[in-house]
N, C-alpha and C positions, 0 to 999 in steps of 0.2 A: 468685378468689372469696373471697379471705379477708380482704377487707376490708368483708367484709356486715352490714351495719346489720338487723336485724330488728326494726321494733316491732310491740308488740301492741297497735294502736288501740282497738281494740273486744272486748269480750266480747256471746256470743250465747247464746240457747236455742240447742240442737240441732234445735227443727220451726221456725225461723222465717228470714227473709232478711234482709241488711242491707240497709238506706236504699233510693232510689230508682235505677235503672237512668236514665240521660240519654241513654243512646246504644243500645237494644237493638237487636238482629237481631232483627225479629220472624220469621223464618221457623227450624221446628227442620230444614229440610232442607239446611241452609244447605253448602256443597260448600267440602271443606278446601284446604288451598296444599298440604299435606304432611299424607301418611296412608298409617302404614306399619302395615298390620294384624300383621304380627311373624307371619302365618301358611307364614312361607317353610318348605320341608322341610331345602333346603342352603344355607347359604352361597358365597360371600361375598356375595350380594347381596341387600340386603333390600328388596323393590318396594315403592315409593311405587304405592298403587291411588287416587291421585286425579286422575291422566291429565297430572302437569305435570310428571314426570322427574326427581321429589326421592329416587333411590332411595338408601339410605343401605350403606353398603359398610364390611365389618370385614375383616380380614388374620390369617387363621394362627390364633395360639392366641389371640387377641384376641377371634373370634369368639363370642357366646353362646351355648349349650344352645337347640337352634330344638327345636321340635315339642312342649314339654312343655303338661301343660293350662293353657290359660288361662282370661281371665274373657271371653272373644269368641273360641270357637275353640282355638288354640294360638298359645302363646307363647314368647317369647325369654326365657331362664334367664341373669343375670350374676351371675358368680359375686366379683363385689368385688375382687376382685386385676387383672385386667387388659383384661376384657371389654368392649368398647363398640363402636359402631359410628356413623362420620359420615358425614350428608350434607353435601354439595360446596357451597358457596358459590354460588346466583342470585341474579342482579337482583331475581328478584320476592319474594325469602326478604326484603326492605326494606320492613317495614310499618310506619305510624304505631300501629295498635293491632293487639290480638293477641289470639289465643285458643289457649293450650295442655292438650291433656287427652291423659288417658292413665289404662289398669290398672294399678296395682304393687301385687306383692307382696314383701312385704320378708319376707328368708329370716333374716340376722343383724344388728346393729346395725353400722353400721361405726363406723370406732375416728376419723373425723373427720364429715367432711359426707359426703354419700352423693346423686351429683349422677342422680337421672331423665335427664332431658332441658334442654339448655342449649345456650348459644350467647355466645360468648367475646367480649369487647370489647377488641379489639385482640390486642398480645402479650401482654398481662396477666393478672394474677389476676380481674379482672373481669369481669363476665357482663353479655350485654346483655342476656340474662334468663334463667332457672336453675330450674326447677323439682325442689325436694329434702328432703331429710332432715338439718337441721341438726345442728350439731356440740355442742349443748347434753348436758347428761345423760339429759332425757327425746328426743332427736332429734326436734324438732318437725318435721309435717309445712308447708314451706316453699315459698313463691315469690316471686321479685324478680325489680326487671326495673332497668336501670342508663342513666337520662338522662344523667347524666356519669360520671364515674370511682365508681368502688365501684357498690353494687346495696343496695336499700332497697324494702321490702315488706312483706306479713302473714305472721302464722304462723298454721298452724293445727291446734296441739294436739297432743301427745306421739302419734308413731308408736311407742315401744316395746312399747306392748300390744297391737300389729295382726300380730306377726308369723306368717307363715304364714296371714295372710287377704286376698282381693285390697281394696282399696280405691279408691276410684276419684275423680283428681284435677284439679282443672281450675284454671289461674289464669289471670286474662285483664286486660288493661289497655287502658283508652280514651282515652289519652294525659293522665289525670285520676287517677283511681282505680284502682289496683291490688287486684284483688281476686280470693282463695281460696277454691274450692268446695272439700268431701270428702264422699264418697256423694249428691252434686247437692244441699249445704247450705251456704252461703255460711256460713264461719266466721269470717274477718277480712277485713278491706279497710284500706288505708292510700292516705290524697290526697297525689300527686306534685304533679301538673299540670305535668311538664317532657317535653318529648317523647324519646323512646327516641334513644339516640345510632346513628348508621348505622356502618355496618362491611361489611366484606367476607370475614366470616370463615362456617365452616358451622356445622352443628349435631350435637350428637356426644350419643347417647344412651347411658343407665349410666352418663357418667362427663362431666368437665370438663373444658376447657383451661384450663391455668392456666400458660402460658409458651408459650415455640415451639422446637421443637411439645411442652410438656410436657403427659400427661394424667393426670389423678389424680381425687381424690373419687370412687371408682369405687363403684358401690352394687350391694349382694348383695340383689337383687331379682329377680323374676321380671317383667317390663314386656309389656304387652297395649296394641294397638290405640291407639298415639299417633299423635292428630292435631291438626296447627297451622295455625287460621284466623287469617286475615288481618283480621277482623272482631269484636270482643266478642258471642261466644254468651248470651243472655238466657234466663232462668229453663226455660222454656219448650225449649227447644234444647238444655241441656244436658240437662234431663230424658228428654227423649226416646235421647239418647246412652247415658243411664244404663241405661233399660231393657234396651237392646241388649246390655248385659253381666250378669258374677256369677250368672249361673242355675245352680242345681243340676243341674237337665236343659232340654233343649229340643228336642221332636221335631217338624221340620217336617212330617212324614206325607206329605212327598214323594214316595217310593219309586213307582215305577210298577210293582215287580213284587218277590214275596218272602214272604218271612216275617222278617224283621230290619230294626230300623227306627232308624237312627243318631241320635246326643245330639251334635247339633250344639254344645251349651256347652262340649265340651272335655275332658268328666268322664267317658267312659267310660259311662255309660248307656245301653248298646245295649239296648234293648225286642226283644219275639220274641212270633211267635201260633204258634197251634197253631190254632185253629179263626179265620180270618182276615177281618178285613175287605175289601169289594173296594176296590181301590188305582185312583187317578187322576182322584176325580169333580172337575170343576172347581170354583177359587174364586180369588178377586182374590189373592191370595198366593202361587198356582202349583196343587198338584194337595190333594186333601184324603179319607180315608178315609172308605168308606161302611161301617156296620154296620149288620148285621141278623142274624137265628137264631142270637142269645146271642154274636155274636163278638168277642173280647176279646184286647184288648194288652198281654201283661207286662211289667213295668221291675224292675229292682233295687228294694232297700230304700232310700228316700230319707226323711231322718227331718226334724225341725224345723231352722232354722238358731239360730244362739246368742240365746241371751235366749228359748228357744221360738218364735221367727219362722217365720214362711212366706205364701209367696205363689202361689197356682193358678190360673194360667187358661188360657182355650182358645176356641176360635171353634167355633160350631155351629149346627146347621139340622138343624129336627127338626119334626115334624106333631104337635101335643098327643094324635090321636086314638090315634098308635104308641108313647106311654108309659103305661103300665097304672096303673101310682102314682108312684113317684121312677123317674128311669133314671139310672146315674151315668156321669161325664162322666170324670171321673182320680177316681181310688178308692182309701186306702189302708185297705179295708175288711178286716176280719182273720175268721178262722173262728168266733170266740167273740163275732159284733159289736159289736165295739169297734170305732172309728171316730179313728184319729189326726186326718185331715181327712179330705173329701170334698167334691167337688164334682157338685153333679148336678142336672136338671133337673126337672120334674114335670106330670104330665097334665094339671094348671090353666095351664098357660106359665109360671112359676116357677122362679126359680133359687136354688140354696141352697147353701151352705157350713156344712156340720158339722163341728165339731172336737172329738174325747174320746167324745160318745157321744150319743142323739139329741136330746137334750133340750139342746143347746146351739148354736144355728148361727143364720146371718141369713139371712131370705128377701127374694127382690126386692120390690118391688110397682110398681102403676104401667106396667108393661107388658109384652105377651106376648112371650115367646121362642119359644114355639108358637109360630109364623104361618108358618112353613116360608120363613122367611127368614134368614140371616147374623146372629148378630148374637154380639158378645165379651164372654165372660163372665171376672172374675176375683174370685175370693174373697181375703182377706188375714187373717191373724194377726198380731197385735205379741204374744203374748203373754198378754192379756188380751182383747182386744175383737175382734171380728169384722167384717168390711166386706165385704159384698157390691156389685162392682159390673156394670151393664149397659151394654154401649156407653159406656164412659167416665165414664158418671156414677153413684155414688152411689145404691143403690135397696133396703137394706136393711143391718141393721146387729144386732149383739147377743153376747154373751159366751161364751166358750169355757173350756175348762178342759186345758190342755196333758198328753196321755198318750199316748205314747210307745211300741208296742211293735214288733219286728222283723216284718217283713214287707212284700212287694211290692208296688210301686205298678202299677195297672191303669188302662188306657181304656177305656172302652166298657162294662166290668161289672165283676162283684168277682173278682179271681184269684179266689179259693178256690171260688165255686158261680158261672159263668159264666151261669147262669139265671136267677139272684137280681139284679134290677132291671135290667137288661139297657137299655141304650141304642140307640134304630134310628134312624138318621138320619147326618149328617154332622159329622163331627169333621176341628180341622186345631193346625195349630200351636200346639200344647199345650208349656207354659212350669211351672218350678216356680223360683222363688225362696227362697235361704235368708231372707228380709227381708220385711217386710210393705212394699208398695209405696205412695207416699203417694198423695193425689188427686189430687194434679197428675201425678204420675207415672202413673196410670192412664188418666188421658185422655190422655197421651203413647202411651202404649201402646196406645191404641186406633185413634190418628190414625195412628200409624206403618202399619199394617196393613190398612188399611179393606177 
C-alpha cells in the first residue's frame, strides 16, 4: 500500500453530490456478496449474514474487542497494534465494480495509514482496493482501488477531528469513476476507467497486507456493519444504509411482554413503564405498542447531537377524536415546560415538532394523520431550522432555538405528569438521531419501513 497515489480531483459543498451516476443500482435493497454485521459475541468467527459464506475469521490475540456499542447494534473494537480479521479468498469476491461501506470509529490517530477494510494485490504492498485513513498529517478519510500496480483514488477530508464519533463510509467504483461517500455525501471522485486488476487474495479487515503473509496498517478503530456489493450503490441505496445506523436510541417496541423495552442502536438506552402500554398490536414492522389511560414509556436523558442536531421519528395510528388537544409521540418535555424537542400529534390530524419552548416548531399541513391509519412521522433539527416530515415528504417546516436541559425522554406522554397530553393510539419504532436527517434521507427512511 505504500505506493498510493491520492488525488483530490474535486472540491464539494457538504449538502451537495458530485456529477452524474452512469451506472446506478436503482434498487436501495440491493443484497451484498459480503456482510459482516461485527454483531458476533465470541470469536474466531465473524458470520458473513448475506447467505454466500464470506465469514471472516481472526486468531488468538489478533482478534477484536466484539460486543462493544456500535453505530448498528454492536461492534468490533481494533485496537491498532495487531487486531484484524480475513475473509478467505472466492471466486465470486472477482467483481468488475464494487461497492464498499462500513461504520468506523476512529479511537487514535495511527502513526502511518490505518487500513478499514482492504484487499491485497498480489504479494505486494498493493491493494486491489483499500478503504482508509491515510498517512498524511491531517489522516484523510481515504479510498483506492488498483487497475495495475499501486492504488489511485479520492480523498475525503481530514478524519482527525472525528475521533470518538462513528462515521459512516462508502467508496464504490464502476470500472470508470472511483468514488467516496462520508455520512451518505459524495465528497470526492477521481476517473480511472481501467478495470480492477483480478487476484486471488482475501479480504482482511483493520488492517492490510502488505507482503506474504505481512499485515500492517492496522487502525485503532471501532468498525460497524461492513458490507461489500458487487454492484455501485446509487444516491438512493446508500441513503437508505445510512439511516439504518448512528441512532442515539432506537426502540423497536417489540417486546410481547414486560415492562423494559431494548435500544437496539447499541447505546444502552433501555426504556421502562410503570403504568404500561399493551404490547403486540400488529404492524408491517412486526409488533407495535398500544396506549391508552395516560400510559407512558421512560428513556434516559438523551440530549442534542453536536452542532445542536437531532432527528425524532416514529410510526403511528391514532383516531383525531382520542386526542383532546396535542398528544405527544417521544417527549423530552421537563416539569417547568420547557421543551428541548418534542414530537407529537394534535386533535386536527397534525404533526408537530417543537424545539426550546412553544412558540418555536413546524406543523404538518396538507394531510390527516388522524385517519386511524399508519402513517411515519419524523421531526429534524440542524440546529437552526426545523423539518417536519409525513410519509417521507416534507409537510411543514420553521425555527427552533437549541435548550438543553437534563431530563428523560418519554413515549406516549410527558415523564413528569403522565396526564398531561397523553397519546391513545398506536406507537412503533421510534428512532432518535444525533443529526438532522436530510430529505432524501427521510424518504429512505420511510421506504425502508412501510
Amino acid at each position: 500500500m505504500r505506493s498510493i497515489s491520492i488525488v483530490v480531483s474535486l472540491s464539494v459543498a457538504a449538502c451537495g453530490r458530485i456529477g452524474f451516476r452512469e451506472t446506478p443500482d436503482a434498487s436501495a435493497a440491493a443484497k451484498p456478496l459480503v456482510w459482516l454485521p461485527l454483531d458476533d459475541v465470541a470469536g474466531p468467527i465473524l458470520v458473513d449474514a448475506s447467505g454466500h459464506g464470506h465469514d471472516a475469521v481472526c486468531t488468538g490475540a489478533s482478534c477484536p474487542m466484539l460486543g462493544v456499542p456500535g453505530a448498528v447494534g454492536t461492534a468490533a473494537l481494533f485496537d491498532g497494534a495487531d487486531d484484524y480479521a480475513k475473509v478467505a479468498f472466492a471466486p465470486d469476491l472477482e467483481v468488475p465494480t464494487i461497492t464498499v461501506s462500513l461504520w468506523a470509529k476512529q479511537i487514535s490517530l495511527p502513526s502511518g495509514f490505518g487500513a478499514l477494510a482492504s484487499r491485497q494485490h498480489g504479494t505486494s504492498t498493493d491493494d486491489r482496493w483499500i478503504l482508509f485513513y491515510d498517512q498524511n498529517a491531517t489522516h484523510d478519510y481515504s479510498w483506492a482501488v488498483g487497475p495495475t500496480s499501486g492504488e489511485v483514488g479520492p480523498s475525503g477530508g481530514p478524519s482527525s477531528g472525528d475521533l470518538g464519533s462513528w462515521q459512516y463510509l462508502v467508496g464504490t467504483y464502476d470500472g470508470a469513476v472511483a468514488r467516496l461517500y462520508r455520512n451518505a455525501v459524495e465528497v470526492d471522485e477521481q476517473t480511472i476507467s481501467r478495470p480492477l486488476v483480478t487476484d486471488i487474495t482475501g479480504i482482511v479487515i483493520g488492517a492490510a497486507d502488505n507482503g506474504n503473509p505481512l499485515v500492517t496498517d492496522f487502525a485503532n478503530a471501532a468498525i460497524d456493519d461492513v458490507r461489500i456489493y458487487s454492484k455501485v450503490l446509487d444516491d438512493a441505496a446508500i441513503d437508505a444504509l445510512y439511516v439504518e445506523g448512528g441512532m442515539t436510541a432506537h426502540w423497536t417496541l417489540d417486546e410481547a411482554t414486560g415492562s423494559s423495552f431494548a435500544d437496539s442502536s447499541g447505546n444502552g438506552n433501555t426504556a421502562s413503564c410503570t403504568a404500561c402500554p399493551r404490547l403486540g398490536a400488529q404492524s408491517s414492522r412486526g409488533t407495535a405498542a398500544s396506549f391508552y389511560n395516560n400510559a407512558v414509556i421512560v428513556a434516559p436523558d438523551i440530549g442534542y447531537g453536536p452542532g445542536n442536531q437531532i432527528s425524532v421519528a416514529a410510526w403511528v395510528r391514532y383516531a383525531r377524536a382520542n386526542c383532546a388537544q396535542e398528544c405527544y409521540v417521544v417527549a423530552k418535555q421537563l416539569a417547568n415546560n420547557g421543551t428541548p424537542y418534542n414530537l407529537e400529534v394534535t386533535a386536527a390530524g397534525a404533526a408537530e415538532l417543537y424545539v426550546a419552548d412553544l412558540n418555536t416548531n413546524a406543523t404538518s399541513s396538507g394531510i390527516d394523520v388522524g385517519d386511524g391509519a399508519w402513517h411515519h412521522l419524523l421531526g429534524t433539527f440542524d440546529g437552526v431550522s426545523i423539518a417536519l416530515y409525513v410519509d417521507g415528504i416534507l409537510r411543514g417546516t420553521g425555527t427552533g432555538i437549541p435548550t438543553m436541559v437534563a431530563g428523560p425522554v418519554s413515549i406516549g406522554s410527558a415523564a413528569s405528569d403522565p396526564a398531561y397530553r397523553p397519546f391513545t393510539g398506536d406507537i412503533d419504532d421510534v428512532r432518535i438521531y444525533p443529526r438532522a436527517l436530510t430529505a432524501a434521507q427521510a424518504a429512505a427512511l420511510y421506504a425502508a419501513s412501510p
